[in-house]
FIKEMAR-111839 format. One line per 5 residues: their letters; for each residue x, y, z of C-alpha. Coordinates in nm, 4 decimals, always signed. Example, Ala and Ser with C-alpha at 12.3 -4.5 7.8 and 13.67 -1.06 7.14 Angstrom:
<sites>
AS> +1.2300/-0.4500/+0.7800; +1.3670/-0.1060/+0.7140
</sites>
This chain:
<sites>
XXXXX> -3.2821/-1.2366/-2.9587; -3.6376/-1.2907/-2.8104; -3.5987/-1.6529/-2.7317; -3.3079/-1.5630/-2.5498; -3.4643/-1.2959/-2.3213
XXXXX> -3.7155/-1.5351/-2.2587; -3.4894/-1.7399/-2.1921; -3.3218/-1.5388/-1.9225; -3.6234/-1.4401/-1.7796; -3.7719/-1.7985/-1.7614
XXXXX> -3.4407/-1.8425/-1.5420; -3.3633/-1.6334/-1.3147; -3.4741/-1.7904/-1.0206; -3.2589/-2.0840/-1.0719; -2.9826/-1.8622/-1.1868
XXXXX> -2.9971/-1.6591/-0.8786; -2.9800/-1.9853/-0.6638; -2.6577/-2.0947/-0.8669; -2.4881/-1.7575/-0.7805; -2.5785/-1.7885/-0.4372
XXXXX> -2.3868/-2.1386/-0.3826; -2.1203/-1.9717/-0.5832; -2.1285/-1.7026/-0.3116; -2.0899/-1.9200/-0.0136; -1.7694/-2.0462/-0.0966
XXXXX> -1.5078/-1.8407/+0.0853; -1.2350/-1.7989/-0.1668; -1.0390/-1.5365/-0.0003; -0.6940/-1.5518/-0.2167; -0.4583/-1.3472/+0.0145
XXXXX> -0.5404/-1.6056/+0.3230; -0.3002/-1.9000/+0.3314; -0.5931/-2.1116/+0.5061; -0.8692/-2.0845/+0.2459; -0.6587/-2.2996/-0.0380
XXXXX> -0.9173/-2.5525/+0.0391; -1.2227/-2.3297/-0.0596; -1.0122/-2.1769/-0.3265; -0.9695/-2.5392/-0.5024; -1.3602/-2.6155/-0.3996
XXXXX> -1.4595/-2.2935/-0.6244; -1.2495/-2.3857/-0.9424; -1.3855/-2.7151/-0.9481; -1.7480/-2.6302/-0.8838; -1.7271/-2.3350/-1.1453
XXXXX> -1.5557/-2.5926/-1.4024; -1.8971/-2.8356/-1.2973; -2.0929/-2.5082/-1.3926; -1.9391/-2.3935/-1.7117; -2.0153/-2.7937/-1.8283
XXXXX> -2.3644/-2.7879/-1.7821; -2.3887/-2.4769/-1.9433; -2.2848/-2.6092/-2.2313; -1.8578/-2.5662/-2.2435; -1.7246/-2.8675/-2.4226
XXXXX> -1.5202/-2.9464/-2.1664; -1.3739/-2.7641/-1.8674; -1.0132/-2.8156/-1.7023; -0.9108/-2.6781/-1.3825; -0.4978/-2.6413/-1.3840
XXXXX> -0.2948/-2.6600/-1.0751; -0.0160/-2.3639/-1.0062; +0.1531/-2.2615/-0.7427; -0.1303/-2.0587/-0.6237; -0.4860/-2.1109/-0.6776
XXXXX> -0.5857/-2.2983/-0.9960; -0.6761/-2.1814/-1.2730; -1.0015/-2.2846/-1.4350; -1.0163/-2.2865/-1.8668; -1.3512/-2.4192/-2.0895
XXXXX> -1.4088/-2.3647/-2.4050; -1.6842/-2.4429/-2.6807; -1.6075/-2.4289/-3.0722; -1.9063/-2.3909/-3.3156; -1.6593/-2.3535/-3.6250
XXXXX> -1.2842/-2.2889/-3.6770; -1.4275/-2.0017/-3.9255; -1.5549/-1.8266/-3.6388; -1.4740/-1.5653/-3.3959; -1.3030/-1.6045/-3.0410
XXXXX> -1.4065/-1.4505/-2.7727; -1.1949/-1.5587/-2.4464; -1.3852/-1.4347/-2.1574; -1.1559/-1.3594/-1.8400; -1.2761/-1.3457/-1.4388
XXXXX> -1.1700/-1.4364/-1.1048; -1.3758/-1.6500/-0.8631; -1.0819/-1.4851/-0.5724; -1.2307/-1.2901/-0.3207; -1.1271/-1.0192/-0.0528
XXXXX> -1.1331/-1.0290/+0.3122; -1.4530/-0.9234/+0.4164; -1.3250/-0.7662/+0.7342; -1.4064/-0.5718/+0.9020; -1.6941/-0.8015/+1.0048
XXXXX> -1.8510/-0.5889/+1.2646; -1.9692/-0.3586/+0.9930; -2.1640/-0.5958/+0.8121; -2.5466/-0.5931/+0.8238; -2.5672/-0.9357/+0.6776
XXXXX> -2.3645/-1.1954/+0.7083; -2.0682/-1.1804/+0.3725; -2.0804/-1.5332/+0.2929; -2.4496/-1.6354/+0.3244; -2.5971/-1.4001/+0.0623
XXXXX> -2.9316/-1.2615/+0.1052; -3.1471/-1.0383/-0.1614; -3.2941/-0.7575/+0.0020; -3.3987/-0.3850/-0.1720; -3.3445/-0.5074/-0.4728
XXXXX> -3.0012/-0.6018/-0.4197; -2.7934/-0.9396/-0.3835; -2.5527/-0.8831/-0.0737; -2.2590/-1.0800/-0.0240; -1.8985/-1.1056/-0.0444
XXXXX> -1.8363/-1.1635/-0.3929; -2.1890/-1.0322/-0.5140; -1.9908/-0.7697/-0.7763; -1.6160/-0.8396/-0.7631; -1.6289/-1.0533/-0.9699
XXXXX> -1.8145/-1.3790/-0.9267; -2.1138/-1.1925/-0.9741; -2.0379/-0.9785/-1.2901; -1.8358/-1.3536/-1.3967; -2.1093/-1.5635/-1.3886
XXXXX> -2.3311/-1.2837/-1.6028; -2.0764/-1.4778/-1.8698; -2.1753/-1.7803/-1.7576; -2.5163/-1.6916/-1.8195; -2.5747/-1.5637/-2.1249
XXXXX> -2.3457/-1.8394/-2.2931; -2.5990/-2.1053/-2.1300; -2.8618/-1.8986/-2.2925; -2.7302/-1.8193/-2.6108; -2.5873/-2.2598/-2.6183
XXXXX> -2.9588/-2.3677/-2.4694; -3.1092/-2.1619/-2.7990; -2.8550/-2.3003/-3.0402; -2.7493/-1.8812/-3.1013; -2.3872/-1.8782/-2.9732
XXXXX> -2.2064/-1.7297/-3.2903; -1.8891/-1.7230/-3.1478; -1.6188/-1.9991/-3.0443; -1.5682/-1.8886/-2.6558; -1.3286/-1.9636/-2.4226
XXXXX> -1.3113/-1.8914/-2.0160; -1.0340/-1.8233/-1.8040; -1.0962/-1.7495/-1.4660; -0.8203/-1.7539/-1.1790; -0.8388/-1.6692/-0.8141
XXXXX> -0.5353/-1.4789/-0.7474; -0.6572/-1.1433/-0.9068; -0.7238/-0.9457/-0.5824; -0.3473/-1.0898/-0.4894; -0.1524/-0.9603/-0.7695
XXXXX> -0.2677/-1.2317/-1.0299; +0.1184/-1.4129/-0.9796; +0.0126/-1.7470/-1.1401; -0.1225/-1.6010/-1.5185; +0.1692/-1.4554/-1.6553
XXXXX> +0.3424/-1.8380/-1.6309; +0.0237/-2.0087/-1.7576; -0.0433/-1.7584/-2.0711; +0.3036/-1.7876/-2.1280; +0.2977/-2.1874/-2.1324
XXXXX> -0.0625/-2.1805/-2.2747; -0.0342/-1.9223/-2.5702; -0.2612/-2.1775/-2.8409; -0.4980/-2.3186/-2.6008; -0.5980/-1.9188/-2.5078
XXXXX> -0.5649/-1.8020/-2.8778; -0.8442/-1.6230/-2.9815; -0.9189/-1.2583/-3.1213; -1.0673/-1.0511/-2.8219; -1.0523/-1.1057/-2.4230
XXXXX> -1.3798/-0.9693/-2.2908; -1.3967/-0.8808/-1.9500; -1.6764/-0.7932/-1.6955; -1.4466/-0.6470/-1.4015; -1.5261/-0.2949/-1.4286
XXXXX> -1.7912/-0.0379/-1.3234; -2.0329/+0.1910/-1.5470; -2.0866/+0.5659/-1.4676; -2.4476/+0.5075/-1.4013; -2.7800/+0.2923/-1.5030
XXXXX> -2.9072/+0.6164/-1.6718; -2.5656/+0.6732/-1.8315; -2.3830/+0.3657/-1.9010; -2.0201/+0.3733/-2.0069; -1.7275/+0.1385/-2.1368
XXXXX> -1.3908/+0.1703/-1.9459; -1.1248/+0.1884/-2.1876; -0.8314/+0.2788/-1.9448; -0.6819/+0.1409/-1.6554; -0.4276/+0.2599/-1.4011
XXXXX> -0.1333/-0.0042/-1.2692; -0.0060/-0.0709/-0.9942; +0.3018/-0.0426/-0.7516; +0.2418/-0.1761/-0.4022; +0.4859/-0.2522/-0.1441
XXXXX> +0.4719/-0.2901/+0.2571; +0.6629/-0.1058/+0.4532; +0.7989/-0.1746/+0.8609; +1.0110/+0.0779/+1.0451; +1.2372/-0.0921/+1.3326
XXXXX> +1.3369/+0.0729/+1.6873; +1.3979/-0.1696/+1.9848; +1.4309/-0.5609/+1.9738; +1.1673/-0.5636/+2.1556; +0.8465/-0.3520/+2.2959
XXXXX> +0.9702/-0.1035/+2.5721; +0.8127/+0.0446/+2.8767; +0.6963/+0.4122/+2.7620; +0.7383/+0.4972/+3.1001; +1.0822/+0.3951/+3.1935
XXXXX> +1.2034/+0.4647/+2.7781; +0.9455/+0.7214/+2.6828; +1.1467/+1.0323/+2.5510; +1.5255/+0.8504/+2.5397; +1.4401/+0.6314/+2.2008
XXXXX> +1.2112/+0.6577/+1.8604; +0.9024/+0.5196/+1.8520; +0.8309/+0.3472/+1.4979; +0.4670/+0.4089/+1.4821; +0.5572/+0.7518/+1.5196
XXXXX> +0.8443/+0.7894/+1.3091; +0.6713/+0.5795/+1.0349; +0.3539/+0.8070/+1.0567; +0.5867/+1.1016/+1.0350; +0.7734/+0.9493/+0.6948
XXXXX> +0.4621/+0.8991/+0.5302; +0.2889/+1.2097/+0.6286; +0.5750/+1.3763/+0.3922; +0.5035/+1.1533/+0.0830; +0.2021/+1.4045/-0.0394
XXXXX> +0.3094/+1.7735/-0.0066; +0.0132/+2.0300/+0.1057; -0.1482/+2.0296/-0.2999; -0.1825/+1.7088/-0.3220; +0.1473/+1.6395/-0.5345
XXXXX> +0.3246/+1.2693/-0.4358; +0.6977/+1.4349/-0.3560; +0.8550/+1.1175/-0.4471; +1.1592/+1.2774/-0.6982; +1.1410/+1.1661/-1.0503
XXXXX> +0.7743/+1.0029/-0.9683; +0.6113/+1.2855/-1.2697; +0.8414/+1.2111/-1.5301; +0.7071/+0.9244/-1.7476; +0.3117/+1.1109/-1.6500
XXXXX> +0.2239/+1.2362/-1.9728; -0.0142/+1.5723/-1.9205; -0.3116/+1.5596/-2.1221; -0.3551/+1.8186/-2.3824; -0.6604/+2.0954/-2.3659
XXXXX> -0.8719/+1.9250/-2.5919; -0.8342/+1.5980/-2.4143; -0.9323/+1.6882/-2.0871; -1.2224/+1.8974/-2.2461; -1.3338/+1.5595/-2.3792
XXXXX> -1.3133/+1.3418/-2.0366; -1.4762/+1.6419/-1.8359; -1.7810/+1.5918/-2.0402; -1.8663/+1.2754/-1.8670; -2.1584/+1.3516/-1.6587
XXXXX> -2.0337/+1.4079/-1.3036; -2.2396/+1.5663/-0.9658; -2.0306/+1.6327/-0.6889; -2.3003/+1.6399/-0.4463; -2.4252/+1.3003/-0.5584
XXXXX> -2.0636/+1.1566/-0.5913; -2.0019/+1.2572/-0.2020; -2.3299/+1.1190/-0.0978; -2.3007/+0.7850/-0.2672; -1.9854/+0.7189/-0.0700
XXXXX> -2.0667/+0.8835/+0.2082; -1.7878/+1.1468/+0.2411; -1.8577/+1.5295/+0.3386; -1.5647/+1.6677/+0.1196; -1.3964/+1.5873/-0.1841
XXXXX> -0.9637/+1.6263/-0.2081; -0.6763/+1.5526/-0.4054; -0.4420/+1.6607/-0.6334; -0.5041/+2.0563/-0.7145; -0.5415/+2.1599/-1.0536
XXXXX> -0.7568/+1.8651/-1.1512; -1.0641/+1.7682/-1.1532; -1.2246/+1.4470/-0.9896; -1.2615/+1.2744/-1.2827; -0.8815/+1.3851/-1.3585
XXXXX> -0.7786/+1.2831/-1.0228; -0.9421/+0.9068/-0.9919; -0.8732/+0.8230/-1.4104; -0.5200/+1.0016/-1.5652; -0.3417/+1.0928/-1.2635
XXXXX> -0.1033/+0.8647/-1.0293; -0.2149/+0.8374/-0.6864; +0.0088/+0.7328/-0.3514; -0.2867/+0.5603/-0.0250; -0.2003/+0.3992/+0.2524
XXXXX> -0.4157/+0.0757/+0.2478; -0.3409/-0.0138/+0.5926; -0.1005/+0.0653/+0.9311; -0.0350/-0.1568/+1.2547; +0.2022/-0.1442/+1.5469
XXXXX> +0.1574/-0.1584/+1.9013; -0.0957/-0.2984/+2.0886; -0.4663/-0.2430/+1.9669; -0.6319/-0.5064/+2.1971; -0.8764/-0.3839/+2.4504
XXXXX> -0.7486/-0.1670/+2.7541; -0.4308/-0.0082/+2.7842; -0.0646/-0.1826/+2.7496; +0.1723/+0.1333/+2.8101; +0.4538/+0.0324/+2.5781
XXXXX> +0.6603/+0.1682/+2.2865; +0.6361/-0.0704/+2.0189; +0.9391/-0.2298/+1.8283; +0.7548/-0.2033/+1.5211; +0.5427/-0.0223/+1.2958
XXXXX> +0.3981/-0.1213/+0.9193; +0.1620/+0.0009/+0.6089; +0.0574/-0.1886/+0.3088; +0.0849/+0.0891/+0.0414; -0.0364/+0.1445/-0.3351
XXXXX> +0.0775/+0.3540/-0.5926; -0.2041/+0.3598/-0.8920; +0.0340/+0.4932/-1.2060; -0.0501/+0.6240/-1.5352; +0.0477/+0.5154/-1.9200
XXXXX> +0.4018/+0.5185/-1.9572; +0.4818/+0.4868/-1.5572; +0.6280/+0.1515/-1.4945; +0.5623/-0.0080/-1.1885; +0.9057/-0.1790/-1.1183
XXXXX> +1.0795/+0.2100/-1.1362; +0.8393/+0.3552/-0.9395; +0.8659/+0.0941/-0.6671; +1.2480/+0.1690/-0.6940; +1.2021/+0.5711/-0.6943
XXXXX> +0.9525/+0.4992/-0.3426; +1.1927/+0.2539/-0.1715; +1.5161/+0.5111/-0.1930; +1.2969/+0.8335/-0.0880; +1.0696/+0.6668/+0.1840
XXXXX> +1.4331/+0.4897/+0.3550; +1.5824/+0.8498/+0.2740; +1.3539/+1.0311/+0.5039; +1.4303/+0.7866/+0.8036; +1.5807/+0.9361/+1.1103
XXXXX> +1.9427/+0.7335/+1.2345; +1.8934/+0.5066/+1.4593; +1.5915/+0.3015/+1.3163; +1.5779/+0.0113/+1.0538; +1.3576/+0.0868/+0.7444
XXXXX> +1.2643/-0.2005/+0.5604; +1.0349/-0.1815/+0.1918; +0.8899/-0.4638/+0.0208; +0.7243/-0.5063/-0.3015; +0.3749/-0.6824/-0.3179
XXXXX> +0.2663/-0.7167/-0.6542; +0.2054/-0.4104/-0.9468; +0.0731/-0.3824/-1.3230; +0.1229/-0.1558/-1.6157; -0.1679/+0.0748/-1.7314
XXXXX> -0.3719/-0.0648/-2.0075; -0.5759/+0.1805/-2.2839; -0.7945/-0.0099/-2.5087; -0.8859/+0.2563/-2.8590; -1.2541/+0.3259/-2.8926
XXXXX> -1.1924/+0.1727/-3.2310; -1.1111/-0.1696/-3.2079; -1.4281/-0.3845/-3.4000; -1.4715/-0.5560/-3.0658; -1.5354/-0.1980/-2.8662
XXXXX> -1.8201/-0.1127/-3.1232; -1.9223/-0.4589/-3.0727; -2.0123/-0.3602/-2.6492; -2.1110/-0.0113/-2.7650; -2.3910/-0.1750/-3.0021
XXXXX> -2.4741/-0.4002/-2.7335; -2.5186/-0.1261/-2.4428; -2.7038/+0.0684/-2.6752; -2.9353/-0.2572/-2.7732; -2.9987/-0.3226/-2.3899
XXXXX> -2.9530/+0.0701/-2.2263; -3.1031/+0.2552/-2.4770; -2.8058/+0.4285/-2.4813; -2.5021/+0.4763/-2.6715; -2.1942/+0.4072/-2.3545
XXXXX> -1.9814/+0.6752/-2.2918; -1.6171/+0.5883/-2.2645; -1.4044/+0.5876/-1.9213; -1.1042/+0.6245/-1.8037; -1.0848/+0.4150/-1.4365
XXXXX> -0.8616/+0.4626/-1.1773; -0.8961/+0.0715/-1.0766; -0.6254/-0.1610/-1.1865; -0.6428/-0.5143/-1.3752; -0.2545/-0.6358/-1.3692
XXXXX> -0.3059/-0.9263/-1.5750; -0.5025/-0.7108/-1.8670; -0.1496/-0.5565/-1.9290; -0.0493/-0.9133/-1.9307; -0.2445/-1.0362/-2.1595
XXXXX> -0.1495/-0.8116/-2.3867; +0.2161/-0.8414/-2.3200; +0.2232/-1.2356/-2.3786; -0.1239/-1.3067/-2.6117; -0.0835/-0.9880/-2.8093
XXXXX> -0.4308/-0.9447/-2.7013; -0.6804/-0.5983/-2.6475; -0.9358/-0.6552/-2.3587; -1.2824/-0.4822/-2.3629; -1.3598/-0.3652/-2.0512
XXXXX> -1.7634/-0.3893/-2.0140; -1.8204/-0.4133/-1.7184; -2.1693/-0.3660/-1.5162; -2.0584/-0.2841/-1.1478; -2.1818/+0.0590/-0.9703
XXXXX> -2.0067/+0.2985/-0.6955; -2.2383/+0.1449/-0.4610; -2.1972/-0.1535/-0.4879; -1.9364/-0.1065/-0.2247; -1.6543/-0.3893/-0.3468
XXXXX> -1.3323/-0.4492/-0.1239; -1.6291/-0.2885/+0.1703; -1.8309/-0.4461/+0.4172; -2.1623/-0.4621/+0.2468; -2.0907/-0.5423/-0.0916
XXXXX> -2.3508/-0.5715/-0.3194; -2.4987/-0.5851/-0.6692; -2.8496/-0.4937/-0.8014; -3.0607/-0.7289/-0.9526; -3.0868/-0.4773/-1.2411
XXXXX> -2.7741/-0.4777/-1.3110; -2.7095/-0.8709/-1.3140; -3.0184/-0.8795/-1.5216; -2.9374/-0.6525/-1.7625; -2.5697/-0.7406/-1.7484
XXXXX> -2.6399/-1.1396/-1.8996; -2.8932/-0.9384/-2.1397; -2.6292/-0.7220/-2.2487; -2.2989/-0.9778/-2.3094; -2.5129/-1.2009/-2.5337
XXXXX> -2.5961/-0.9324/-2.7327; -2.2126/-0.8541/-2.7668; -2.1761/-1.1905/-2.9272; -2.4418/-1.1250/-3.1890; -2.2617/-0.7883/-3.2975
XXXX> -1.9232/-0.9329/-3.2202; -2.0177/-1.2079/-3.4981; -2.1373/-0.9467/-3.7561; -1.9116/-0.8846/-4.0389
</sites>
C-alpha cells in the first residue's frame, strides 16, 4: 500500500482545497430556502465522485433533497462495498458564537473549521479519497458503490422510498459508513451500536392571542410556564424518564456485560473538560458510558414563546413550544414510545389550555456483531493505520436510515467512523483535525484491501 500513501500524501493539498469548496456550499436540510444549495451539492459531489474515478454518477430527484448514487465495478466476482454519507448540514446558529465564519472554512491549530468539517462531508469525502487513490493506483479490489443523501440531520424521509424502489442498483454485501466518532487518537474504537430515535415538538395553548401581564397577570395560565412545569416532571429527581411503560422493552444488561463496556478507557476529569462542563449527571445507578450508550435518554433540544427581542414587551404569551428527543435502546420502538410520550405529556396538562404533540422523525437502534467478516475487515485496518487493535463502542448518537438499511437491503453497516468529542458537530465551531482526515483516507483504503482478502 506504499504507492497509495504516497499517493495521499502527494495530495493533500489539492484534496484539502476540494473539501473546502465542498464546505462552502450551505446545505442546511431542515431550511426550506437552501433547496437550491442542497441540489448545487449533489451535483457537484456527483462531478467529484466522476473524476475520481466512479463509472458514472446519478443524482435522483425526491421529494426532498436528491439523492446522489456512483458506482465502479472491477469484476462481478468481487466484493461490494456500498459506502453511505450525507452532504446535509445543520444550522450553524447560533452565529454569534462562532470564531470563524461556518461556511468559509479556514485551517488553523491543526484543525479544518467549518460547518460541515466532521458531520459528515468531511469524514464522506475521506471515501471519496481513498477510492481516487486506491482507482489512480489501479488497487481498488472491491466493486464500490456511494450513496449519499442530504436529509440525514432531518430524519433521512426520502431513503426508505428510494432503497425500497432501488433494492438491485444498491445490492452489495456490506454498507460502510464514516458517521461516527472514535474514543480517542491514542485509543481508537469501532461503534457497533446505535441508539434511535423518537422526536416530536410540542406547543401548549392559553389565549388567542398575547395578553397584557398586567391587566391578565394572575386570572389565566401562562403556556411558557405551564409547558416548563409539564416537562420539568418528565425526569423524576434520579434521573429516571417517568413516562409509564417507557422501561419495558429496555433490556438491562447482565453483570458480565457491563463489566465488559466499563473497560473502555474513560477519565471523568478529561471527559468534563473536553466539553466544557463542571459536573457530570444522569440516570443513577449507571455509569457515563452506561448512560450516553445502553440507556434511553428524554432532552429538550429547544423552547420558545414570548417575546425574546431586545427590551421588555410585558405580555403573557399565547404560546409556548420544545423540539424534543427521546434516544431509545434495542428493542424500544420509536412509533410506541412517541405514543407512550404524547398520552403522559397531554395527561399532565392543567384544564383550560390546549396541548398539542407532534412527531418529527425517529429510528430503531441498530447493533452490528463484532463478528461479521466486514468488522474484522475495519479492525485490521485501524490496527494497520493506529497501531492499535479498535476497541468496540456502544454510541448514544442515532443513524435512522442504518436501521433502514437493514430493514429493506437486508444489509449490516460498519460503523468506522473517525470523528472526536471535540470536534464539536451540531456546535458553533465545528471542526476536524487534519490528523484525523489524514489518517481517516489512510485507514478506509486499507479496509478495502482486508475487506477483499479471502
Amino acid at each position: 500500500m506504499d504507492k497509495v500513501k504516497q499517493y495521499i500524501d502527494s495530495n493533500m493539498e489539492r484534496f484539502l482545497d476540494e473539501l473546502f469548496t465542498l464546505l462552502r456550499i450551505r446545505s442546511i436540510s431542515s431550511i426550506a430556502e437552501a433547496a437550491e444549495e442542497r441540489q448545487k451539492c449533489a451535483e457537484h459531489l456527483a462531478a467529484t465522485l466522476i473524476k475520481a474515478g466512479a463509472d458514472n454518477a446519478e443524482v435522483y430527484a425526491t421529494e426532498g433533497a436528491p439523492i446522489v448514487y456512483a458506482e465502479k465495478i472491477v469484476s462481478p466476482k468481487a466484493k461490494t462495498v456500498l459506502v453511505y454519507g450525507h452532504y446535509d448540514v445543520m444550522p450553524p446558529e447560533p452565529l454569534e458564537e462562532w470564531t470563524t465564519e461556518p461556511f468559509e472554512p479556514v485551517i488553523k491549530d491543526g484543525r479544518i473549521w467549518g460547518r460541515g468539517a466532521d458531520d459528515d462531508k468531511g469524514q464522506s469525502f475521506m471515501h471519496i479519497k481513498a477510492f481516487e487513490a486506491l482507482v489512480a493506483n489501479d488497487m481498488l479490489p472491491c466493486n464500490v458503490k456511494f450513496l449519499l443523501e442530504g436529509e440525514e440531520e432531518s430524519g433521512s424521509k426520502q431513503i426508505s422510498h428510494f432503497c425500497e424502489t432501488h433494492k438491485k442498483l444498491l445490492k452489495a454485501d456490506v454498507i460502510l459508513v464514516s458517521d461516527t466518532s472514535m474514543l480517542s487518537m491514542e485509543t481508537p474504537s469501532i461503534t457497533c451500536g446505535l441508539r434511535g430515535l423518537a422526536g416530536v415538538e410540542v406547543s401548549v395553548y392559553g389565549s388567542t392571542a398575547d395578553l397584557h401581564s398586567g391587566i391578565y397577570g394572575g386570572a389565566v395560565y401562562n403556556p411558557a410556564m405551564v409547558l416548563s412545569k409539564m416537562l420539568s416532571q418528565m425526569i423524576d429527581s434520579e434521573g429516571h424518564i417517568t413516562i409509564p411503560h417507557f422501561y419495558d422493552d429496555v433490556r438491562e444488561l447482565s453483570a458480565d456485560e457491563r463489566r465488559a463496556l466499563n473497560r473502555v478507557p474513560f477519565c471523568s476529569r478529561r471527559y468534563k473538560a473536553s466539553i466544557g462542563v463542571g459536573a457530570i449527571a444522569g440516570e443513577e445507578g449507571y455509569t457515563t458510558l452506561e448512560r450516553t450508550g445502553v440507556r434511553p435518554t428524554f432532552e429538550i433540544n429547544g423552547m420558545w414563546s414570548g417575546y425574546t427581542g431586545e427590551g421588555s414587551k410585558t405580555i403573557i404569551p399565547a404560546k409556548a413550544s420544545a423540539k424534543i428527543t427521546m434516544r431509545l435502546v434495542p428493542y424500544q420502538n420509536d412509533a410506541k414510545v412517541t405514543k407512550l410520550f404524547a398520552q403522559y405529556f397531554k395527561s399532565l396538562a392543567p384544564k383550560g389550555v390546549k396541548v398539542e404533540v407532534k412527531p418529527t422523525h425517529g429510528g430503531t437502534p441498530y447493533v452490528s456483531p463484532t463478528d461479521l467478516e466486514a468488522y474484522k475487515a475495519a479492525e485490521k485496518a485501524i490496527k494497520a493505520t493506529f497501531g492499535k487493535v479498535p476497541v468496540p463502542v456502544y454510541s448514544g448518537g442515532s443513524i435512522g436510515v442504518i436501521s433502514v438499511f437493514e430493514r429493506t437491503l437486508g444489509l449490516k453497516s460498519i460503523l468506522m467512523g473517525f470523528g472526536l468529542g471535540r470536534d464539536a458537530i451540531h456546535s458553533p465551531n465545528e471542526s476536524f483535525g487534519l490528523d484525523q482526515f489524514r489518517i481517516g483516507i489512510e485507514t478506509i483504503t486499507q479496509f478495502y484491501k482486508f475487506f477483499a482478502e479471502k
